[in-house]
N, C-alpha and C positions, 0 to 999 in steps of 0.2 A: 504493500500500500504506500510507503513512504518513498520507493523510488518512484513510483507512478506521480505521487501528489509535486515531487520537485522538479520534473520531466514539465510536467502541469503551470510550475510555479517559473520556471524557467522561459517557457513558450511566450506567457503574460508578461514579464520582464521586456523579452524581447521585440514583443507586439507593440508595449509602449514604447519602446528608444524609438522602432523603425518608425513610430509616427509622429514621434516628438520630434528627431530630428531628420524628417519626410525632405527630399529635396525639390524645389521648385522643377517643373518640366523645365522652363524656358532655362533655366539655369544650366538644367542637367543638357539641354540640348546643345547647351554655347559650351559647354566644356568637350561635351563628344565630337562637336565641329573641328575645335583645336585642335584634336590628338587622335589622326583618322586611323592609328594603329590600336584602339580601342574599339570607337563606332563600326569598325571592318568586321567587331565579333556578332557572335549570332546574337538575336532577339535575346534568346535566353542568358546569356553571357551578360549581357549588357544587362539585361535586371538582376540577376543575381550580384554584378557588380556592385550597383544600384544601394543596392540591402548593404553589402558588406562597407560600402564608403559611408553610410548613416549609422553604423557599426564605430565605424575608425572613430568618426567624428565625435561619438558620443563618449569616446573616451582614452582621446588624445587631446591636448592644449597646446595650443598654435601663439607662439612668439614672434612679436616683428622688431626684426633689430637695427640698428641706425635711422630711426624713424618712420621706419616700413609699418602702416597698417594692413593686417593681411584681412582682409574680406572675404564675406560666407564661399564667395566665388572663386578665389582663389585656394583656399582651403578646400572646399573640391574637387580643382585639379589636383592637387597634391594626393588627395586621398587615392580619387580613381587609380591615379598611376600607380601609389604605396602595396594598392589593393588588385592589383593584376596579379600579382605574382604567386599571390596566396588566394586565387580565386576559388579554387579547392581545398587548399591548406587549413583556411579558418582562419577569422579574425583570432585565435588566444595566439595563430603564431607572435604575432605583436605585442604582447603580454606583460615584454619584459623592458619595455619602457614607456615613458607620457608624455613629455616634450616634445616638441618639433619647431626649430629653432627658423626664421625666415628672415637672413638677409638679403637687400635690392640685388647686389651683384656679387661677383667674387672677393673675398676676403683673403686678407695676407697673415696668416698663423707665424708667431714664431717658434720655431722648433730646436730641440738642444740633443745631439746625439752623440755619445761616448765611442771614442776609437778602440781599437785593440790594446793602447798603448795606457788607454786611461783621458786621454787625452779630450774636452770634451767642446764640440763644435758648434754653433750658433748658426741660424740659416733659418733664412725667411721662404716659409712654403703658400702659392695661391691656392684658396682652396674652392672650388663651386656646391663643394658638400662635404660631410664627414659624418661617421655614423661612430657612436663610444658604447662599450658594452653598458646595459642598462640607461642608454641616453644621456642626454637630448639629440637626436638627428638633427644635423645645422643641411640647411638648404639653399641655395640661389637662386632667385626670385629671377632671374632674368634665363637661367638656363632651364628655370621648369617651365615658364610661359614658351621657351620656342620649343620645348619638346616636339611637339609636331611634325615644327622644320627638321630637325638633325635627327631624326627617324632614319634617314637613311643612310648617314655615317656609321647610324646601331650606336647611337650616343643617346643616353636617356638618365640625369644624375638623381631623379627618384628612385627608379630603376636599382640602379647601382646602389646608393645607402641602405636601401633596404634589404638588398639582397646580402651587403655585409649584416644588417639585423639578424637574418635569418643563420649565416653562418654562423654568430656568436650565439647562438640556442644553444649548444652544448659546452659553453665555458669560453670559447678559443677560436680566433680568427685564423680559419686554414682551411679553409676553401671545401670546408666538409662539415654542411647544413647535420641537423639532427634527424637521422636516420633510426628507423624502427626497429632494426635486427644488427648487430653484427657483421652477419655478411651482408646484407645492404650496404654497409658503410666501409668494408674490404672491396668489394662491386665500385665502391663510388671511389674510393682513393684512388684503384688500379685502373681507371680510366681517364680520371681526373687530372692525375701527375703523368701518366703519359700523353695526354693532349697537351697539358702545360709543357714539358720538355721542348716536345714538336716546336712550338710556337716561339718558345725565347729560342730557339735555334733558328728559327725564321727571320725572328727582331733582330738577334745577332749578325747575319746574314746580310743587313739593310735591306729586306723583304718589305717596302711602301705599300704594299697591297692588300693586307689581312685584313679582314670584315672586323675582326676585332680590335679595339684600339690598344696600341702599343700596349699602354698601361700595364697592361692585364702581363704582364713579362715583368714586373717589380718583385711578382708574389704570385702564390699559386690562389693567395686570398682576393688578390685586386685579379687574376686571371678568372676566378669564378662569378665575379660583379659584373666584370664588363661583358663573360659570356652570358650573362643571365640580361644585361640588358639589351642585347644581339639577339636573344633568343624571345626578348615579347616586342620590341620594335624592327628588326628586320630580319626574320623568323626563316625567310627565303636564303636568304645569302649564309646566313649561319648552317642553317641544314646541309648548304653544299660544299662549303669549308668545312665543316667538322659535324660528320654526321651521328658518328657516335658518341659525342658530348648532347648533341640535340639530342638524340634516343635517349641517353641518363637523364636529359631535364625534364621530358614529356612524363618522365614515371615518377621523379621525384616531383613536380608541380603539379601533377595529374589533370594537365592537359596539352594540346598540342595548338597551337598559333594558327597553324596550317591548313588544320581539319578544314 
């Protein structure tokens, strides 16, 4: 009786956020217009979306930094995009933090990192996003509004922070999201590191050509961001560069872009 009655209590819960925080159509239509690598999904996709971004919304808080007011409008593009990736996954993959930090443009971090010798170095990095275990996700307001346009580069910086959200699920930034079994996550290493190999040998190479952005050759952690944002804005071109990294995402995301 008592698992029934919270199944029960749970549905009610969620019936009111979905309608509390219900999104206007016109709203939701001028966000789908912007970012035509969402509007491309089916009927269904797109309302289940829907649900899961008045989901996000209901319990994420939105920062605007250097003077930035972030509007209902904007905070739904954010959402949409946050929320592709986990369109299957489930809103609790997000669970594990609440901020979501929105500067106009890109920011310059200063960074301090120790040599071998002890030795310890000072250097200024630009940043258009950054994602910290447990938050805030810092954002750039100017790279998430052209999302749309750099679709086709496979450049999407929601995309990417989030996808680092998802790989810190299990403690540690390394390009190996939280997998259900064991060998699911021996499956995902032993395909993972051998696609990453491939590719910094490509970078190394001066290979100008890869669908994926350099980037992803720092780390096997930045190589699994920028594949995950290749794999929901230009879905095409990644499947034919790396088709067996597309297969591991289709199962681990439990869908496919392409269908």
């Amino acid at each position: 009786m008592l698992p029934r009655l919270w199944r029960g209590v749970s549905r009610w819960r969620e019936t009111r956020t979905l309608q509390r925080y219900a999104i206007p159509d016109a709203m939701w239509d001028k966000v789908m217009a912007a970012y035509p690598f969402i509007s491309c999904r089916s009927a269904d996709d797109r309302q289940e979306l829907r649900s899961l971004v008045s989901l996000f919304l209901s319990r994420k808080e939105f920062h605007g930094a250097q003077g930035l007011q972030v509007t209902d409008e904007m905070a739904v593009a954010i959402a949409a995009q946050a929320c592709l990736p986990i369109l299957r996954l489930g809103i609790a993959a997000y669970d594990d933090f609440v901020g979501i930090v929105v500067h106009p443009d890109e920011v310059v971090a200063q960074r301090e990192v120790m040599d071998d010798d002890g030795v310890v170095h000072e250097y200024d990095e630009v940043l258009t996003g950054e994602a910290v275990s447990g938050g805030p996700v810092m954002l750039a307001w100017s790279d998430v509004e052209s999302a749309g346009e750099t679709a086709d580069l496979a450049y999407n910086v929601v995309i990417h922070e989030f996808a680092h959200v998802l790989d810190m699920a299990d403690g540690e930034a390394d390009g190996v999201p939280l997998l259900p079994t064991a060998k699911a996550r021996e499956g995902w290493i032993e395909c993972i590191d051998a696609e990453f190999e491939r590719f910094v040998e490509r970078i190394d190479a001066g290979d100008e050509n890869t669908v994926l952005d350099p980037y992803g050759a720092e780390g096997v952690e930045e190589f699994f961001a920028v594949a995950a944002e290749a794999f929901f804005v230009a879905p095409q071109a990644m499947r034919s560069e790396h088709p067996a990294l597309y297969a591991l995402f289709t199962g681990y995301f439990g869908q496919d872009p392409l269908a």
